[in-house]
mmCIF entry with sequence, helices, sheets and N, C-alpha, C, O atoms, coordinates in Angstrom:
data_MODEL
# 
_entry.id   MODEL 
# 
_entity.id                         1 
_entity.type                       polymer 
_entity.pdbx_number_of_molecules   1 
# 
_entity_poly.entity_id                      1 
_entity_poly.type                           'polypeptide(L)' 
_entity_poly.nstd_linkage                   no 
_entity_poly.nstd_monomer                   no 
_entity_poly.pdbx_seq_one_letter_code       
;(UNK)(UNK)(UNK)(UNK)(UNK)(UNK)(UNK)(UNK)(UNK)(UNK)(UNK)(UNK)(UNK)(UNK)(UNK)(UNK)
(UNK)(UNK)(UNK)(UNK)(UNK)(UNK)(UNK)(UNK)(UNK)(UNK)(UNK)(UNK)(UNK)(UNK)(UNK)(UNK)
(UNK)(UNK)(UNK)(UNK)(UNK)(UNK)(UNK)(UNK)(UNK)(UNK)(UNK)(UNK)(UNK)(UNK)(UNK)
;
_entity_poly.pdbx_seq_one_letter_code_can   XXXXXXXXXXXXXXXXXXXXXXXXXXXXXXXXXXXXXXXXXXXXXXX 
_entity_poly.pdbx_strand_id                 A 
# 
loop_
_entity_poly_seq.entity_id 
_entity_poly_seq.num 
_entity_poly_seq.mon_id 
_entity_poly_seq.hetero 
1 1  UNK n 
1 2  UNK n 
1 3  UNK n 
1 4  UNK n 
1 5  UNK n 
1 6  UNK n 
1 7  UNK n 
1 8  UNK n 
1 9  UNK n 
1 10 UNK n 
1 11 UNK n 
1 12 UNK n 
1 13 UNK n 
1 14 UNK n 
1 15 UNK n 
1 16 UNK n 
1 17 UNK n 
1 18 UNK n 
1 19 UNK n 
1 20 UNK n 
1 21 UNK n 
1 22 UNK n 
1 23 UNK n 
1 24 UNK n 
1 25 UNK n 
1 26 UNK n 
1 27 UNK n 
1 28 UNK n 
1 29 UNK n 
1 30 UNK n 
1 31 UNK n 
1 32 UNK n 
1 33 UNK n 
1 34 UNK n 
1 35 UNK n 
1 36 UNK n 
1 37 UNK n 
1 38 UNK n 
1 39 UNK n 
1 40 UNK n 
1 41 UNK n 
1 42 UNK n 
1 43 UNK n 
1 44 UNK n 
1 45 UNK n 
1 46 UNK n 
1 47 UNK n 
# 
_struct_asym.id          A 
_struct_asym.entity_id   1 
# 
_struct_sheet.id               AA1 
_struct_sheet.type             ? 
_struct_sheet.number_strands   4 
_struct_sheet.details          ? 
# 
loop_
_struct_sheet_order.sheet_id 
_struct_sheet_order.range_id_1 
_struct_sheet_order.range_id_2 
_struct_sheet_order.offset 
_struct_sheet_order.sense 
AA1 1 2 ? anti-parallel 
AA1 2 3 ? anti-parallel 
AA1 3 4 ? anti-parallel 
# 
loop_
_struct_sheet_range.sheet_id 
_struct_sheet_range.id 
_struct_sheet_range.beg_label_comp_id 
_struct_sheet_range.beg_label_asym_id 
_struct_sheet_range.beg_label_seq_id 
_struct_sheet_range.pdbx_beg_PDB_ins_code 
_struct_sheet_range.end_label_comp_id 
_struct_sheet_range.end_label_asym_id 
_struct_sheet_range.end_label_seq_id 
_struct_sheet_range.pdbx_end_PDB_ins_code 
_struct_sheet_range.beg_auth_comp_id 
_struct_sheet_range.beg_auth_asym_id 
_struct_sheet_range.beg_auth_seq_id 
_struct_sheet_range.end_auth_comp_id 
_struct_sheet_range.end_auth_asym_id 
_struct_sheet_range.end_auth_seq_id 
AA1 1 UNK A 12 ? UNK A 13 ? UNK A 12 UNK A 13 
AA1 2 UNK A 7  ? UNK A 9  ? UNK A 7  UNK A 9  
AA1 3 UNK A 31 ? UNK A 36 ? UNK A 31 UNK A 36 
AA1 4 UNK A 40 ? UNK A 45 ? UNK A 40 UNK A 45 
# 
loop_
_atom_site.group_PDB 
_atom_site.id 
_atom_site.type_symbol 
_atom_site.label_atom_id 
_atom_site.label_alt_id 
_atom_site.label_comp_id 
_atom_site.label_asym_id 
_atom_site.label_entity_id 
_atom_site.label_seq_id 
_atom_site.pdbx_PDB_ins_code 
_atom_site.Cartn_x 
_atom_site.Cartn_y 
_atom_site.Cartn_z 
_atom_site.occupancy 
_atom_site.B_iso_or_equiv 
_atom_site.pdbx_formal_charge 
_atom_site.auth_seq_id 
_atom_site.auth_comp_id 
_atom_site.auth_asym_id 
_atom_site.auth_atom_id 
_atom_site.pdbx_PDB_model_num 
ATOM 1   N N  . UNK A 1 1  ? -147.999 -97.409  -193.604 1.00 0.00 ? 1  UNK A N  1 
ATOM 2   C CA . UNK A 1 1  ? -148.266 -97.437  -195.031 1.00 0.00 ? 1  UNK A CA 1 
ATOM 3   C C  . UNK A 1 1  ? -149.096 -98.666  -195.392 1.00 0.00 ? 1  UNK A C  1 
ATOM 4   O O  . UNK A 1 1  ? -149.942 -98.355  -196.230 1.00 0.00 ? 1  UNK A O  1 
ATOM 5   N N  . UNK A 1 2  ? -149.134 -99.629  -195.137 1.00 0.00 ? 2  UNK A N  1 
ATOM 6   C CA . UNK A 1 2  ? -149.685 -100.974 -195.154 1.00 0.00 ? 2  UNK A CA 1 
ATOM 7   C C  . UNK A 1 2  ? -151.377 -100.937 -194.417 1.00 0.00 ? 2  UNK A C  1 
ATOM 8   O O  . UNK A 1 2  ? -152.373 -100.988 -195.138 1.00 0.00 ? 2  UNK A O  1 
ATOM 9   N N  . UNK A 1 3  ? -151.425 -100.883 -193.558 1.00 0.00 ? 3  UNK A N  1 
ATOM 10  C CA . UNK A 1 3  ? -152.737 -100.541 -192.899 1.00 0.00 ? 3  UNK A CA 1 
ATOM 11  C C  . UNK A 1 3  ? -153.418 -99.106  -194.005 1.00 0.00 ? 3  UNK A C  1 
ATOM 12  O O  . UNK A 1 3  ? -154.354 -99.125  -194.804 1.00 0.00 ? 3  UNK A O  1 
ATOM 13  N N  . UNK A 1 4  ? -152.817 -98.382  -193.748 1.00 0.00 ? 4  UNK A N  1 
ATOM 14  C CA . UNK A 1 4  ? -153.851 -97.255  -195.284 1.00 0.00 ? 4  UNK A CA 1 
ATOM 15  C C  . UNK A 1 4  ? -153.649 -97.742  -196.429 1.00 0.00 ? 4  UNK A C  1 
ATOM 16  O O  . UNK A 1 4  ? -154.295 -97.172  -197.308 1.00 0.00 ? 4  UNK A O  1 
ATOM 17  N N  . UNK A 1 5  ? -152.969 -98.619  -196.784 1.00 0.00 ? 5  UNK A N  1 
ATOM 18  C CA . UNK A 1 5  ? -153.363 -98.925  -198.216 1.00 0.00 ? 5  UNK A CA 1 
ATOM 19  C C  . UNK A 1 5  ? -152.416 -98.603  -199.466 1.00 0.00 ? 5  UNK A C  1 
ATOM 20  O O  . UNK A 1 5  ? -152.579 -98.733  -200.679 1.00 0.00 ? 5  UNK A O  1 
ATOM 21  N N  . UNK A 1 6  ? -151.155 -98.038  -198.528 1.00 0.00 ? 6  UNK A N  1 
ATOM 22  C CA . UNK A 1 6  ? -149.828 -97.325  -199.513 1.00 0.00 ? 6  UNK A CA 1 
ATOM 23  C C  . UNK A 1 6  ? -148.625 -98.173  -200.284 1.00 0.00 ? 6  UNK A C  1 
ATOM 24  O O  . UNK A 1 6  ? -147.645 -97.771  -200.911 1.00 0.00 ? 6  UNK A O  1 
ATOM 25  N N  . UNK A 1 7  ? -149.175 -99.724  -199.933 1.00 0.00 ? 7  UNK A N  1 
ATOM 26  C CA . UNK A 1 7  ? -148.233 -100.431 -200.484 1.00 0.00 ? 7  UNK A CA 1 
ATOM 27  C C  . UNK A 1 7  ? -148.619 -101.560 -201.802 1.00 0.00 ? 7  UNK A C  1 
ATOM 28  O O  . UNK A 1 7  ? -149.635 -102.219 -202.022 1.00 0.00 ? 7  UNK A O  1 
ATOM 29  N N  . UNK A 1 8  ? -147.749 -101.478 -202.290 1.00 0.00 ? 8  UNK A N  1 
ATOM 30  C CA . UNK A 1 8  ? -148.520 -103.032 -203.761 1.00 0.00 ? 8  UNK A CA 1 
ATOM 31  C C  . UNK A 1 8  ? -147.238 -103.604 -203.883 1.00 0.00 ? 8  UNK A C  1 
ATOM 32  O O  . UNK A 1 8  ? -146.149 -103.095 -203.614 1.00 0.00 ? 8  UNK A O  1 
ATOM 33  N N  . UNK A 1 9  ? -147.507 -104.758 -204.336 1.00 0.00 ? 9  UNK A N  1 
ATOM 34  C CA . UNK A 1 9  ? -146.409 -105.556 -205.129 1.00 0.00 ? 9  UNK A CA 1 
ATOM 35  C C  . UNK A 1 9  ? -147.351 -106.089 -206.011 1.00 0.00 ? 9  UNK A C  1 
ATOM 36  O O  . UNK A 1 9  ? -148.542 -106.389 -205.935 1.00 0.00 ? 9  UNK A O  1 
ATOM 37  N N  . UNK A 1 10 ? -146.233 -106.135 -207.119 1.00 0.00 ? 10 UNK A N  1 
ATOM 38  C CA . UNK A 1 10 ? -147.066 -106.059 -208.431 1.00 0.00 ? 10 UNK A CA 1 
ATOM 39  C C  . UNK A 1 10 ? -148.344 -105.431 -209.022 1.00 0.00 ? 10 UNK A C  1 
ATOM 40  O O  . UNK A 1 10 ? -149.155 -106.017 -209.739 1.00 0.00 ? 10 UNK A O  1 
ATOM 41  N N  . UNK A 1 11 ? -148.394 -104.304 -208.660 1.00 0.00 ? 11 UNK A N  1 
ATOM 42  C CA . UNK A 1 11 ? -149.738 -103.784 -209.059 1.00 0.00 ? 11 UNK A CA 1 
ATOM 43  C C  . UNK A 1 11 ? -150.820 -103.993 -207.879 1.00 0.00 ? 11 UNK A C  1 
ATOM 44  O O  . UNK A 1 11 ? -151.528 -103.029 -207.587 1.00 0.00 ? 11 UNK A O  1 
ATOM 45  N N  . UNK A 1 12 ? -150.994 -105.349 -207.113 1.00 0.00 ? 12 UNK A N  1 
ATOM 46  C CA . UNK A 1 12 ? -151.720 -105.264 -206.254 1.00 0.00 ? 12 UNK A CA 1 
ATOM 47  C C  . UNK A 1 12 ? -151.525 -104.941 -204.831 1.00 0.00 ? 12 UNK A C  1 
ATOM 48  O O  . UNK A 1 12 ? -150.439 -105.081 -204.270 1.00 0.00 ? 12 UNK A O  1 
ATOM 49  N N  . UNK A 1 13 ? -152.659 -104.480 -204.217 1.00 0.00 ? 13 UNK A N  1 
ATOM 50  C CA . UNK A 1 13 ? -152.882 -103.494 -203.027 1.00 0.00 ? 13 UNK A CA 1 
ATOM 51  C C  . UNK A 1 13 ? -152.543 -104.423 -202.029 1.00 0.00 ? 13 UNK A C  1 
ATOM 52  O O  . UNK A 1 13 ? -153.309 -105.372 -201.860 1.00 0.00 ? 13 UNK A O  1 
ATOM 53  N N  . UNK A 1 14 ? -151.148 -104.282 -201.075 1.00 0.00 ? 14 UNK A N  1 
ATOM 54  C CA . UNK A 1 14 ? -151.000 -104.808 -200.067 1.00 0.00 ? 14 UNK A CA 1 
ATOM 55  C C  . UNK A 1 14 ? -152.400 -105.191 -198.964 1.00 0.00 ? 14 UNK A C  1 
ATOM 56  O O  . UNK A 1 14 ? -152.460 -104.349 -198.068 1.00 0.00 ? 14 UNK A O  1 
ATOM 57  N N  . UNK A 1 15 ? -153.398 -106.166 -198.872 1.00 0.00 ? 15 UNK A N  1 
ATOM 58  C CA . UNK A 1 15 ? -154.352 -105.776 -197.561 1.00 0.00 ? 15 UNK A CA 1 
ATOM 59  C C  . UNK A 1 15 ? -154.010 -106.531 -196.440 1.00 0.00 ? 15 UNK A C  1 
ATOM 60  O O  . UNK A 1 15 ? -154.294 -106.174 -195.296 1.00 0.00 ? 15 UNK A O  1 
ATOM 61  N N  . UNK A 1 16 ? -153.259 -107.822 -196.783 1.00 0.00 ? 16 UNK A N  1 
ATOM 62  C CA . UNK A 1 16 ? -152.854 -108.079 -195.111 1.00 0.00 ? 16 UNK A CA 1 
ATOM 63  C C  . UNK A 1 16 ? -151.097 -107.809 -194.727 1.00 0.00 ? 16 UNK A C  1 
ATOM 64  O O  . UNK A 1 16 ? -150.060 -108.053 -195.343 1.00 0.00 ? 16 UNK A O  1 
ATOM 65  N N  . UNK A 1 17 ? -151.312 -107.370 -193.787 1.00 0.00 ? 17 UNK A N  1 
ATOM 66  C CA . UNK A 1 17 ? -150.162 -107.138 -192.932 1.00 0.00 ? 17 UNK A CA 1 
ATOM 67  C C  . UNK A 1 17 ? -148.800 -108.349 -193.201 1.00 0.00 ? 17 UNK A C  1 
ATOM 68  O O  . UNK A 1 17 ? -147.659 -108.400 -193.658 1.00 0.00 ? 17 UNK A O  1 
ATOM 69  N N  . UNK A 1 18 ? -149.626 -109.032 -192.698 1.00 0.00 ? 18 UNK A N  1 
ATOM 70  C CA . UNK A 1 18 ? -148.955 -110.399 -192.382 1.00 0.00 ? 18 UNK A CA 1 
ATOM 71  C C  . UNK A 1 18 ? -148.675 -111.178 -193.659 1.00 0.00 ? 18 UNK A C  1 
ATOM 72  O O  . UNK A 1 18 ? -148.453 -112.370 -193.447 1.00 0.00 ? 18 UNK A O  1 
ATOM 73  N N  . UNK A 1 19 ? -148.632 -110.803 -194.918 1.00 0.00 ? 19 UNK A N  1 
ATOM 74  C CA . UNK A 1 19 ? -148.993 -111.070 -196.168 1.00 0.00 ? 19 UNK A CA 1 
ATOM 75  C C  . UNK A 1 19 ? -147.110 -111.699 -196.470 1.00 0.00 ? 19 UNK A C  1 
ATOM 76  O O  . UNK A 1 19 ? -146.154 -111.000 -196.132 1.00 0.00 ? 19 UNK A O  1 
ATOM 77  N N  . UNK A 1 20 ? -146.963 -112.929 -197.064 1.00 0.00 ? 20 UNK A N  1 
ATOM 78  C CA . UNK A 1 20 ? -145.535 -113.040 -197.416 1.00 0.00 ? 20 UNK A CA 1 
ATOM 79  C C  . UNK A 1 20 ? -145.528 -113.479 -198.890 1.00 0.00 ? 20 UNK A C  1 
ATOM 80  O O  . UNK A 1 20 ? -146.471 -114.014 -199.472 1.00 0.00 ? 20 UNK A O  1 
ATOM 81  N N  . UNK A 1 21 ? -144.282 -113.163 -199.427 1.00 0.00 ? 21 UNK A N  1 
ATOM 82  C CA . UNK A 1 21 ? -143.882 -113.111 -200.627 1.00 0.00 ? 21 UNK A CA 1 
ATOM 83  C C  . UNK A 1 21 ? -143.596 -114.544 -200.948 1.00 0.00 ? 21 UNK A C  1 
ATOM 84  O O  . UNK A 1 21 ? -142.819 -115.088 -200.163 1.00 0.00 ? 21 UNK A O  1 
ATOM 85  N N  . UNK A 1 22 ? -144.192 -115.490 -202.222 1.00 0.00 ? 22 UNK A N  1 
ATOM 86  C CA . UNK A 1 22 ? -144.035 -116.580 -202.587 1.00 0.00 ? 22 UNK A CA 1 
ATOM 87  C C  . UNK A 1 22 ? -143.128 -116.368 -203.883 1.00 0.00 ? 22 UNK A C  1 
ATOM 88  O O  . UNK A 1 22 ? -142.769 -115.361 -204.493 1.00 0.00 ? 22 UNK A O  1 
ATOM 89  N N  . UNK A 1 23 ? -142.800 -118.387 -204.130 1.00 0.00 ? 23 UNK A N  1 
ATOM 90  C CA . UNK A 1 23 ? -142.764 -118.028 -205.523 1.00 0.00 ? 23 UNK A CA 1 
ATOM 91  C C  . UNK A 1 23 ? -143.324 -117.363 -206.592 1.00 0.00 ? 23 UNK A C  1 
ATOM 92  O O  . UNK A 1 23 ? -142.763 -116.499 -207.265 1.00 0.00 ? 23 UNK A O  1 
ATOM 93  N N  . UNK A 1 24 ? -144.683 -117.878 -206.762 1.00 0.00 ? 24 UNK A N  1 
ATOM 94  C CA . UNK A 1 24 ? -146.007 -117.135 -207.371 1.00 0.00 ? 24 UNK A CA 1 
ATOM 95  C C  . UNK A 1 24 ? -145.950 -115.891 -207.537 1.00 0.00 ? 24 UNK A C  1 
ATOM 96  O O  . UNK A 1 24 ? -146.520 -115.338 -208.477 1.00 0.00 ? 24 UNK A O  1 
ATOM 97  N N  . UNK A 1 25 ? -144.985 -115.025 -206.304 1.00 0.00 ? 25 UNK A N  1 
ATOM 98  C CA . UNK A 1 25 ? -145.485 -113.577 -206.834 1.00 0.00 ? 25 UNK A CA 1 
ATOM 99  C C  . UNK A 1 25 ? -144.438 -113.251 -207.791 1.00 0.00 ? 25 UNK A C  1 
ATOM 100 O O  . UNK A 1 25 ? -144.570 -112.143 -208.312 1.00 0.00 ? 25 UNK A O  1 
ATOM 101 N N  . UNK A 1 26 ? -143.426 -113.941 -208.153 1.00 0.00 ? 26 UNK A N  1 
ATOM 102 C CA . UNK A 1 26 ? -142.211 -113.705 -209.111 1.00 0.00 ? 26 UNK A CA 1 
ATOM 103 C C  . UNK A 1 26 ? -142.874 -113.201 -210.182 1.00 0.00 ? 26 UNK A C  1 
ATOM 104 O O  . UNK A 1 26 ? -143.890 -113.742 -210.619 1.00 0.00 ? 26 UNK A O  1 
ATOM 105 N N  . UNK A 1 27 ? -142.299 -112.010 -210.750 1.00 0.00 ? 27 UNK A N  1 
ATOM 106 C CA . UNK A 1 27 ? -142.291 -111.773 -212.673 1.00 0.00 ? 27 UNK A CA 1 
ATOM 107 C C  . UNK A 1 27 ? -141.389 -112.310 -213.102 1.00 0.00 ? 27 UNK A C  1 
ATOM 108 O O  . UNK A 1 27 ? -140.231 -112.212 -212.695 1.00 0.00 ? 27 UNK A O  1 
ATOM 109 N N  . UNK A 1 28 ? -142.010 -113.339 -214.509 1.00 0.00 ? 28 UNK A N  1 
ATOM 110 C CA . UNK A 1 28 ? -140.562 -113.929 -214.988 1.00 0.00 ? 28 UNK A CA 1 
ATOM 111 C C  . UNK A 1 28 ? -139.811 -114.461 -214.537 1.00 0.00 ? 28 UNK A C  1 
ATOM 112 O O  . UNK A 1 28 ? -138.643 -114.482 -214.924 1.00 0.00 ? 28 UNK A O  1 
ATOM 113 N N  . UNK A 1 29 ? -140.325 -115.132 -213.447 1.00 0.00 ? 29 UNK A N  1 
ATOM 114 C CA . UNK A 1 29 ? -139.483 -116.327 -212.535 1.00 0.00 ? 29 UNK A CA 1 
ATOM 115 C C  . UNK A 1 29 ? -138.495 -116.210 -211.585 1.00 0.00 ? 29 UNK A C  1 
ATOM 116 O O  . UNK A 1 29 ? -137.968 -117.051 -210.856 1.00 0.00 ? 29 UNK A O  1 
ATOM 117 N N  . UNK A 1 30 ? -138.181 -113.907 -211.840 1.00 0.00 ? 30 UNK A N  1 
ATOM 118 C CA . UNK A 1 30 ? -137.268 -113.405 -210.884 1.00 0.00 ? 30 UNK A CA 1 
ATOM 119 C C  . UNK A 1 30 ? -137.150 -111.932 -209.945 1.00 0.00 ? 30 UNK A C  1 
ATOM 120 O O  . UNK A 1 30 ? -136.402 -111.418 -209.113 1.00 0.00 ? 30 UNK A O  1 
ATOM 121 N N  . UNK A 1 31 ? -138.260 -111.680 -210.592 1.00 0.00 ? 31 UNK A N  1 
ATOM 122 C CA . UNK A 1 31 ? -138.364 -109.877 -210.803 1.00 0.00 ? 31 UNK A CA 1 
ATOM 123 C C  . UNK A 1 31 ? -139.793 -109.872 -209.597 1.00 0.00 ? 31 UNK A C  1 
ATOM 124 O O  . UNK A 1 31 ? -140.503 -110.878 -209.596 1.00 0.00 ? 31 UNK A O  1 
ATOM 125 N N  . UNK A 1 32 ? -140.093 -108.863 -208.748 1.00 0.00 ? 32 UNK A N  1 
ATOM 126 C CA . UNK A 1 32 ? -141.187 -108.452 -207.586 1.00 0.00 ? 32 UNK A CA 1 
ATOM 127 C C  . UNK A 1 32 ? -140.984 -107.009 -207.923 1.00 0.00 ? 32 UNK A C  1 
ATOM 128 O O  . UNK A 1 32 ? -139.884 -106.461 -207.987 1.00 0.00 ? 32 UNK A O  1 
ATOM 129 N N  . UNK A 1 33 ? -142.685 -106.180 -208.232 1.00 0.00 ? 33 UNK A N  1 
ATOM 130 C CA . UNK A 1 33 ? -142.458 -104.868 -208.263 1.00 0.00 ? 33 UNK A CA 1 
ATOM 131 C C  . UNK A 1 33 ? -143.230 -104.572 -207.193 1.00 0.00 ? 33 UNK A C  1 
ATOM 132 O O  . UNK A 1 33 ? -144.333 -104.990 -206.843 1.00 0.00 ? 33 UNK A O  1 
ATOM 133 N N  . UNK A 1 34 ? -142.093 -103.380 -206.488 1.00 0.00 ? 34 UNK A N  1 
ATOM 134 C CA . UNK A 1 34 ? -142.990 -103.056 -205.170 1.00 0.00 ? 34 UNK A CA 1 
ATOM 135 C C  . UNK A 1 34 ? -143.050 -101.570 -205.061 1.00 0.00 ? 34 UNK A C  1 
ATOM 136 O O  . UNK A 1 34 ? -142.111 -100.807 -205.289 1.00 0.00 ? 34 UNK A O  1 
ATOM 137 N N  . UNK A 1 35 ? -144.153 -101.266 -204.720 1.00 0.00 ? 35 UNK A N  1 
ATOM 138 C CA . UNK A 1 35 ? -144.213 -99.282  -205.167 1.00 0.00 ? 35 UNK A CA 1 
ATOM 139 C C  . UNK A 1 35 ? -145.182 -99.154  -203.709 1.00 0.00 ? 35 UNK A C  1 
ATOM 140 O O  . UNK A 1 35 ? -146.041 -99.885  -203.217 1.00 0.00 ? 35 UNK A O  1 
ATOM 141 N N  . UNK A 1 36 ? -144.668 -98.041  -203.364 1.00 0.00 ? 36 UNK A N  1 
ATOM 142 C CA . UNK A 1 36 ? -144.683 -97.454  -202.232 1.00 0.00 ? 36 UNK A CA 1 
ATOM 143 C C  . UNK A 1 36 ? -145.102 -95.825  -202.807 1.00 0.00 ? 36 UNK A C  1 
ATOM 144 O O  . UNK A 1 36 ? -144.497 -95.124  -203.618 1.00 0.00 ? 36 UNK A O  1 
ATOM 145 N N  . UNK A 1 37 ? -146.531 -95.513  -201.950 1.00 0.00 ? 37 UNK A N  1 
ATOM 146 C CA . UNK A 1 37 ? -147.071 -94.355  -202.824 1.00 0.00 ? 37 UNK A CA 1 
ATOM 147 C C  . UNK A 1 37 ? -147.973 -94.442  -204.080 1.00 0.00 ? 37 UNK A C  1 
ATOM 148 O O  . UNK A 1 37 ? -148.720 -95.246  -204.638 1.00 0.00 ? 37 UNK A O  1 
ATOM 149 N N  . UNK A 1 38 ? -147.455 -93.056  -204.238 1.00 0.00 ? 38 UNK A N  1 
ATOM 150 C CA . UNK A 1 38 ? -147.935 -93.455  -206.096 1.00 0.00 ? 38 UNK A CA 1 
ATOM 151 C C  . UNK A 1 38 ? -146.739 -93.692  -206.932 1.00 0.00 ? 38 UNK A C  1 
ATOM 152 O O  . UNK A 1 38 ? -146.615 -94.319  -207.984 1.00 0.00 ? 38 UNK A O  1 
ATOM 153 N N  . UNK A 1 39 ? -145.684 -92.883  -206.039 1.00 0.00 ? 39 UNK A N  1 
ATOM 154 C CA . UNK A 1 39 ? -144.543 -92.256  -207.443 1.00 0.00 ? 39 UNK A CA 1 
ATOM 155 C C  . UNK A 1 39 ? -143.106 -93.344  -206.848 1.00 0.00 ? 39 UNK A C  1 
ATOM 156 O O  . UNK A 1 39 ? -141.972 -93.037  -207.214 1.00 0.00 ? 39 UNK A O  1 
ATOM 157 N N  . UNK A 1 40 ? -143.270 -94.289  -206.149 1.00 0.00 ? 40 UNK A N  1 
ATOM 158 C CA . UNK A 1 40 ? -141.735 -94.374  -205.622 1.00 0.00 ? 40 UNK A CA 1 
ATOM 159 C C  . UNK A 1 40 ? -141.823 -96.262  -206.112 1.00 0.00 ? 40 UNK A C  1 
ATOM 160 O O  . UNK A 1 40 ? -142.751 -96.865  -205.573 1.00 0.00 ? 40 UNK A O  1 
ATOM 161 N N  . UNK A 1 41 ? -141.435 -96.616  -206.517 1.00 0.00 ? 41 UNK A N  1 
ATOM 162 C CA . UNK A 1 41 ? -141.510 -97.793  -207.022 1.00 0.00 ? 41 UNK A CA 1 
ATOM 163 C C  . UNK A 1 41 ? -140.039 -98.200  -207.158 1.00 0.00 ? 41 UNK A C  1 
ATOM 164 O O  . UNK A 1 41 ? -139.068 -97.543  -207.534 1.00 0.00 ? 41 UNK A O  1 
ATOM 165 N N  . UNK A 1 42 ? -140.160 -99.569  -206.714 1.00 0.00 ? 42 UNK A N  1 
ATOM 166 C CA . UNK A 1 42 ? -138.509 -100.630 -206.912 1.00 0.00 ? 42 UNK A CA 1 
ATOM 167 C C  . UNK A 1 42 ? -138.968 -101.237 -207.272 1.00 0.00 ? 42 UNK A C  1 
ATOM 168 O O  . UNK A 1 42 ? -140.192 -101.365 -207.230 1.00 0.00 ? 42 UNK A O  1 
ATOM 169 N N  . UNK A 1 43 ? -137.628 -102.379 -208.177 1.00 0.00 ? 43 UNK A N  1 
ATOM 170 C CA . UNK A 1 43 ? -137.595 -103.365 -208.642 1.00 0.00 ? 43 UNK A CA 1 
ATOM 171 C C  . UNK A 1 43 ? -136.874 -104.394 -207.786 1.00 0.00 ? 43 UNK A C  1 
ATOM 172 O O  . UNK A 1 43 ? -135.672 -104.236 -207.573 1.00 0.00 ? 43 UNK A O  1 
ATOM 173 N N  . UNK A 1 44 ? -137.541 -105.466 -207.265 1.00 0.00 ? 44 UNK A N  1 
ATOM 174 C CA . UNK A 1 44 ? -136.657 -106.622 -206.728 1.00 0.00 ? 44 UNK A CA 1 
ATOM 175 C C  . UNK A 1 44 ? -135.954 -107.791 -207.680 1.00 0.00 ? 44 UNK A C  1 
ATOM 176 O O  . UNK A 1 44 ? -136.649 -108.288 -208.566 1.00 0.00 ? 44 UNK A O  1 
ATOM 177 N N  . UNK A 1 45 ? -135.006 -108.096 -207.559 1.00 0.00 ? 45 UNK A N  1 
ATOM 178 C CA . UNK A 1 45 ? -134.233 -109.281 -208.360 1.00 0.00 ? 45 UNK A CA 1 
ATOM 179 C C  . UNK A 1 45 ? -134.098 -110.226 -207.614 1.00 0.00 ? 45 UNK A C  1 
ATOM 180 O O  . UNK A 1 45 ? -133.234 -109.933 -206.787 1.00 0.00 ? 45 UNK A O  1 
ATOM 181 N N  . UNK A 1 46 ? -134.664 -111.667 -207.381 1.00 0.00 ? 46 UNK A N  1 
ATOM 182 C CA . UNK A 1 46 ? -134.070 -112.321 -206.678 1.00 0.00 ? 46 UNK A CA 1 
ATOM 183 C C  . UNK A 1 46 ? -133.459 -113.587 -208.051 1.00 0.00 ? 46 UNK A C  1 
ATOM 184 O O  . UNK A 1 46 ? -134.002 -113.716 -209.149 1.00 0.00 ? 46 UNK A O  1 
ATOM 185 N N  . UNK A 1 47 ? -132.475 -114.216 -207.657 1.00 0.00 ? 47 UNK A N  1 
ATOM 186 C CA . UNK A 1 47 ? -131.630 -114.844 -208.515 1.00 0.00 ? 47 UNK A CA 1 
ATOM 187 C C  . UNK A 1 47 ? -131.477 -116.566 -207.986 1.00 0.00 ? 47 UNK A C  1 
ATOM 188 O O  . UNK A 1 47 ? -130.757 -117.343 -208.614 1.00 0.00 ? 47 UNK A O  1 
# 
């Protein structure tokens, strides 16, 4: 899914593999949206 192009967090298009999640990518200082597809989307909480 990652190599074709099937993944985002936050709206944007996963392009590297090797890509890791920072503070920076937080919504609101707690929230990561990650959608897989078009139609399958989670919400992350970290606390």
């Amino acid at each position: 899914m990652l190599q074709g192009g099937g993944v985002s967090i936050n709206k944007d298009k996963v392009q590297d593999i090797n890509r890791q999640l920072t503070a920076g990518d937080l919504l609101q200082g707690k929230y990561i949206l990650a959608q897989k597809g078009k139609k399958d989307y989670a919400i992350l909480k970290f606390i």
